[in-house]
C-alpha positions as CSV (number, residue, x, y, z in Angstrom):
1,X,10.5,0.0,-15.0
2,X,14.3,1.3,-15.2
3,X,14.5,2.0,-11.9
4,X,15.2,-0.5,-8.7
5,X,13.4,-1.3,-5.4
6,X,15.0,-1.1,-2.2
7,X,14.5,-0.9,1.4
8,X,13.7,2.3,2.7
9,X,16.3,4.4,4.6
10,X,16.2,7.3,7.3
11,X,17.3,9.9,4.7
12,X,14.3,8.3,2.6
13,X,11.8,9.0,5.5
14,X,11.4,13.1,5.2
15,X,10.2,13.5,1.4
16,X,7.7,10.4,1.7
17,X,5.1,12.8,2.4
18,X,5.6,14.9,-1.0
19,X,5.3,11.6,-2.9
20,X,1.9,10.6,-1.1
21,X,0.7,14.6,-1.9
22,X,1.3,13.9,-4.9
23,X,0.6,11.0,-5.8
24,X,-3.0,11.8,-3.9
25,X,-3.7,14.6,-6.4
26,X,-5.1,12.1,-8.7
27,X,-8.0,11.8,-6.3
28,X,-9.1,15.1,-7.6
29,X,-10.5,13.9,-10.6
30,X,-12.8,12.2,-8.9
31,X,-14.1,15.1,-6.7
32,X,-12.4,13.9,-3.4
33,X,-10.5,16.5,-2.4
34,X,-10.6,15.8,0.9
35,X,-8.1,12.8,0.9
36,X,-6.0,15.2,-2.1
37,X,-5.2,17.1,0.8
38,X,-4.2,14.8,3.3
39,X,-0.2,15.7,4.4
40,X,1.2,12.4,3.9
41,X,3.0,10.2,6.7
42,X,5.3,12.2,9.0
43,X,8.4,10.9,9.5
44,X,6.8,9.6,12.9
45,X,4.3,7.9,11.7
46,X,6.9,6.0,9.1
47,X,9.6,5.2,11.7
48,X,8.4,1.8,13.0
49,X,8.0,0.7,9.6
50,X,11.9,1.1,9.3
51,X,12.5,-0.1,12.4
52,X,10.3,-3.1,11.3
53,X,11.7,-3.3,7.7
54,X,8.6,-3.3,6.4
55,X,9.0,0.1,4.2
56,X,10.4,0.1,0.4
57,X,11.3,2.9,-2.0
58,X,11.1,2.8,-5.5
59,X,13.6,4.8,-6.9
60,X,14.7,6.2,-10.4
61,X,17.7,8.1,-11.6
62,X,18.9,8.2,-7.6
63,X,14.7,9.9,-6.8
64,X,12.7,8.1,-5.2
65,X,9.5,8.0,-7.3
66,X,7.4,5.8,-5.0
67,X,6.9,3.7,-1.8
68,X,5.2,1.1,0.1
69,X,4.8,0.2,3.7
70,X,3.4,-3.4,5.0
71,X,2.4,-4.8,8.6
72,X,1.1,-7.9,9.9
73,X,-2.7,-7.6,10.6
74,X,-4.3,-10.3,11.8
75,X,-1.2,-13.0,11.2
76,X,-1.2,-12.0,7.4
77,X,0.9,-9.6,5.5
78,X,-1.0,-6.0,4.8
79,X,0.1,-3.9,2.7
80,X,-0.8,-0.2,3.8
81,X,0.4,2.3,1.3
82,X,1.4,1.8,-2.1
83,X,2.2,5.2,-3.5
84,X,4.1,6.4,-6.7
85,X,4.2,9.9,-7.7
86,X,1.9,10.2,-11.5
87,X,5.4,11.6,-13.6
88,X,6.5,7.6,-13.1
89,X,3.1,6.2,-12.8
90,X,2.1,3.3,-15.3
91,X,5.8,2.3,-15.0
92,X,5.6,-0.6,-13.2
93,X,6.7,0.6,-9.6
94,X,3.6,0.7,-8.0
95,X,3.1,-2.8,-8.9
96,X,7.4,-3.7,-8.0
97,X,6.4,-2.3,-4.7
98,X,3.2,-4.7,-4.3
99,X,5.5,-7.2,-5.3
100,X,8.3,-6.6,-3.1
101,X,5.5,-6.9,-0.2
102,X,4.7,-10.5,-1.5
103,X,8.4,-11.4,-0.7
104,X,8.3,-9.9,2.6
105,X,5.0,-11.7,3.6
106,X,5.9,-15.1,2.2
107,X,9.9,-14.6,3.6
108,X,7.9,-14.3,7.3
109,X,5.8,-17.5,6.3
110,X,2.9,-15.3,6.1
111,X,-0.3,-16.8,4.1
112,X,-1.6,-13.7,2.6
113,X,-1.8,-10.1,2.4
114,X,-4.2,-7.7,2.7
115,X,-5.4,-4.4,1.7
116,X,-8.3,-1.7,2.3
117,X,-8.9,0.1,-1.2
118,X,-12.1,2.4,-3.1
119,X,-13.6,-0.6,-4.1
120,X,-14.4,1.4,-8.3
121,X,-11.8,3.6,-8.5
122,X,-10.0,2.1,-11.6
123,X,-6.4,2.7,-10.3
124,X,-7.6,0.8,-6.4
125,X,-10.0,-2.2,-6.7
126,X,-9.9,-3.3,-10.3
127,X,-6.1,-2.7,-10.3
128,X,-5.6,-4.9,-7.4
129,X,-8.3,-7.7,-8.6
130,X,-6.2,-7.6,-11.9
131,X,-2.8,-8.2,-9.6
132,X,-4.8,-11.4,-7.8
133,X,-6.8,-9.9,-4.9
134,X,-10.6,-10.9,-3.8
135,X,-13.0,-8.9,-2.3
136,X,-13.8,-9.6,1.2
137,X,-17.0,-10.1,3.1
138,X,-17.4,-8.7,6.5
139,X,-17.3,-11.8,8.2
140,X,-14.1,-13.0,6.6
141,X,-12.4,-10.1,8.3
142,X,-10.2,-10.9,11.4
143,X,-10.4,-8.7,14.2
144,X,-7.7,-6.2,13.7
145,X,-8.8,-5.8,9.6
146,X,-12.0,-5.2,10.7
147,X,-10.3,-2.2,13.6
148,X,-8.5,-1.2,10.4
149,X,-11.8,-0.7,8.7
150,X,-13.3,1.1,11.4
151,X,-10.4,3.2,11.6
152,X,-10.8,4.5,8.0
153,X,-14.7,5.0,8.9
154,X,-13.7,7.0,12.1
155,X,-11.0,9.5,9.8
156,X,-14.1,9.9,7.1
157,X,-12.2,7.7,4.7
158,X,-15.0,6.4,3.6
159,X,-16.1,8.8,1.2
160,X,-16.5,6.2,-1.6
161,X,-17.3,2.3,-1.2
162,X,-14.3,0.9,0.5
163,X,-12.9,-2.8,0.4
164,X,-10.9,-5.0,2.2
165,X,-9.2,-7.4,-0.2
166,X,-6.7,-10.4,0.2
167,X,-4.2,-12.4,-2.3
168,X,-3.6,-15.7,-0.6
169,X,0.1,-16.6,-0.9
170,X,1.3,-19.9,-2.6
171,X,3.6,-21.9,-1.1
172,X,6.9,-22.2,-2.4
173,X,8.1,-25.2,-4.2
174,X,10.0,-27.9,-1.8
175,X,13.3,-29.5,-3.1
């Protein structure tokens, strides 16, 4: 990665949607063209995360390539979009922006994040197992992961096996 992370601004907010179209074009491939389409977050739906600072840019030659935004679902960190356009894909952002998640979550003495993925689609499930994450069952979701789920059911997210997955955050070293 030659580029840096940093927290998201208001100039930042307005092309987030042209990095999610594109980087949601890859969905294609696999037929779903349905969530291809999808707009992207207006600058609406991105605002509280600014507000909250819990939105990140990843950003190369002064363009920002990438972003992600986190909340706090259930009393863990959840991260809920990681997205990096494919020209800087397989760079290292998408997982600088997981990371800088990590930070945030542990930093607010979070224990854990979570995520809702495509359970077999190579660049969502395995990718995050490979960074750490586990599966969950249904009855290790908390209330408002399991809304979250439900949710994604409601929008017809569910177009392909979805997950809900958590990394459990170590503590820190004392002294």
């Amino acid at each position: 990665m030659t580029g840096r992370i940093r927290r998201a601004s208001t100039t930042d907010l307005g092309g987030l949607a042209a990095v999610e179209t594109a980087a949601g074009a890859r969905f294609r491939e696999l037929g779903l063209d349905s969530i291809a389409d999808d707009p992207g977050p207006s600058i609406a739906d991105l605002a509280p995360h600014l507000d909250d600072g819990t939105i990140w840019v990843a950003e190369e030659a002064g363009v920002v390539v990438g972003y992600a935004t986190a909340s706090i679902v259930d009393g863990e960190g959840h991260l809920d979009q990681v997205s990096v356009v494919p020209d800087a894909g397989g760079n290292g952002y998408g997982a600088a922006l997981i990371a800088e998640v990590h930070r945030w979550a542990a930093a607010d003495g979070l224990p854990s994040v979570t995520l809702t993925t495509f359970r077999d689609v190579a660049w969502n499930g395995p990718y995050y197992e490979r960074l750490g994450y586990r599966p969950l069952a249904d009855d290790e979701l908390g209330p408002e992961l399991s809304a979250v789920r439900q949710a994604e059911i409601d929008a017809g997210l569910d177009v392909l096996a979805r997950v809900a997955m958590r990394l459990d955050l170590k503590a820190p070293p004392v002294g």
